[in-house]
N, C-alpha and C positions, 0 to 999 in steps of 0.2 A: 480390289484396289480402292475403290470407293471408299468400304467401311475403314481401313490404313490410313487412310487419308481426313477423314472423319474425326476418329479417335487421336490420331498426332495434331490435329487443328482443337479439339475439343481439352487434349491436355496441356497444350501450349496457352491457351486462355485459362486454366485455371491455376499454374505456376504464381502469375503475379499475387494473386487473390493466398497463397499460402499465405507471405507473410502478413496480412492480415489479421487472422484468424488464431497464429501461434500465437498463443500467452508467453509472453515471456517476463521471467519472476526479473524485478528489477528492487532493490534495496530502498525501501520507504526512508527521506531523507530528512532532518529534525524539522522541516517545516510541515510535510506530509504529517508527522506523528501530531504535532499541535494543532493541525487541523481536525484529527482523526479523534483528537480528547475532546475538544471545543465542539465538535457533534454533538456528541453525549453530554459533556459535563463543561457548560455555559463558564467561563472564570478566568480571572487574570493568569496570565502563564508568570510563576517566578523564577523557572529554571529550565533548562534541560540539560541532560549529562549523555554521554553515553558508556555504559554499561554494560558486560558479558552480553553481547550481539542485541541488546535491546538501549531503547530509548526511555532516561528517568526522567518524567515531566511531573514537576512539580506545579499544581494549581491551586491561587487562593477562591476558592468559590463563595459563591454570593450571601453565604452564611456565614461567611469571614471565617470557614473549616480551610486548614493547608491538607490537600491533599496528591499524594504520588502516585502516577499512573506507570509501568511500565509498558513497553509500547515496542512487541517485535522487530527488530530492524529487517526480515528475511520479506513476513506475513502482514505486518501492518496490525496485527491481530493484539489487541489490548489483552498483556500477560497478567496482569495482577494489580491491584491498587491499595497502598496504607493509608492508613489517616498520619 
Protein backbone atom coordinates (compact mmCIF):
# COMPACT_ATOMS: atom_id res chain seq x y z
CA UNK A 1 0.00 0.00 0.00
CA UNK A 2 2.90 1.98 0.88
CA UNK A 3 4.79 1.64 -2.34
CA UNK A 4 0.77 2.75 -4.38
CA UNK A 5 0.85 5.47 -2.49
CA UNK A 6 4.51 6.44 -3.03
CA UNK A 7 4.55 6.11 -6.70
CA UNK A 8 0.83 8.04 -7.24
CA UNK A 9 2.40 11.07 -4.80
CA UNK A 10 5.88 10.77 -6.71
CA UNK A 11 3.71 10.91 -10.24
CA UNK A 12 1.51 13.55 -9.20
CA UNK A 13 4.68 15.98 -8.63
CA UNK A 14 6.26 15.32 -11.73
CA UNK A 15 2.87 16.05 -14.18
CA UNK A 16 3.42 19.85 -13.60
CA UNK A 17 7.22 19.72 -14.43
CA UNK A 18 6.09 17.91 -18.06
CA UNK A 19 5.17 21.05 -19.44
CA UNK A 20 8.27 22.43 -18.82
CA UNK A 21 10.56 20.32 -20.40
CA UNK A 22 8.16 19.69 -23.78
CA UNK A 23 9.86 21.67 -26.61
CA UNK A 24 7.48 23.00 -28.30
CA UNK A 25 8.18 24.19 -32.13
CA UNK A 26 6.68 27.72 -32.05
CA UNK A 27 7.00 29.90 -35.61
CA UNK A 28 10.20 32.32 -35.33
CA UNK A 29 8.41 35.66 -35.99
CA UNK A 30 10.22 38.62 -38.43
CA UNK A 31 11.51 40.19 -35.31
CA UNK A 32 13.13 36.79 -33.96
CA UNK A 33 14.65 36.32 -37.75
CA UNK A 34 16.42 39.92 -37.55
CA UNK A 35 17.74 39.15 -34.54
CA UNK A 36 18.91 35.68 -35.62
CA UNK A 37 20.79 37.67 -38.79
CA UNK A 38 22.28 40.61 -36.63
CA UNK A 39 24.02 37.61 -34.44
CA UNK A 40 25.96 36.68 -37.23
CA UNK A 41 25.94 39.29 -39.70
CA UNK A 42 26.34 42.99 -37.79
CA UNK A 43 24.15 45.59 -40.40
CA UNK A 44 21.25 47.70 -41.12
CA UNK A 45 18.16 45.53 -41.86
CA UNK A 46 16.53 47.22 -45.28
CA UNK A 47 13.81 44.72 -45.58
CA UNK A 48 11.99 41.69 -44.78
CA UNK A 49 9.37 39.86 -46.88
CA UNK A 50 7.93 36.65 -46.27
CA UNK A 51 8.40 33.95 -48.53
CA UNK A 52 7.48 30.00 -49.28
CA UNK A 53 7.49 29.43 -45.21
CA UNK A 54 10.85 31.38 -44.79
CA UNK A 55 11.76 34.89 -43.96
CA UNK A 56 13.70 37.31 -46.87
CA UNK A 57 15.91 39.66 -44.71
CA UNK A 58 17.60 41.96 -46.61
CA UNK A 59 21.01 43.58 -44.95
CA UNK A 60 23.24 46.46 -45.82
CA UNK A 61 26.52 45.39 -44.02
CA UNK A 62 29.28 47.41 -42.89
CA UNK A 63 31.10 47.13 -46.21
CA UNK A 64 28.22 48.84 -47.81
CA UNK A 65 27.52 44.92 -49.49
CA UNK A 66 23.34 44.41 -49.64
CA UNK A 67 23.04 41.19 -48.72
CA UNK A 68 19.80 38.44 -48.35
CA UNK A 69 19.44 36.06 -45.88
CA UNK A 70 16.58 33.61 -45.86
CA UNK A 71 15.61 32.65 -42.50
CA UNK A 72 13.16 29.48 -41.79
CA UNK A 73 9.93 30.42 -40.37
CA UNK A 74 9.38 26.59 -38.85
CA UNK A 75 13.41 26.31 -37.43
CA UNK A 76 14.74 29.58 -37.13
CA UNK A 77 17.68 28.03 -39.01
CA UNK A 78 19.38 30.60 -41.72
CA UNK A 79 18.37 28.73 -45.27
CA UNK A 80 20.60 30.49 -47.69
CA UNK A 81 22.01 33.86 -48.40
CA UNK A 82 22.63 36.13 -51.89
CA UNK A 83 24.65 38.94 -52.42
Amino acid sequence: MKAKLFACILLCSLMPMHGVFAQQEQPVNKQQAIEIIQQQNPGRVLSVKTKNGSYSVRVLDKQGHVRTFHVDRKTGQIKGKTR
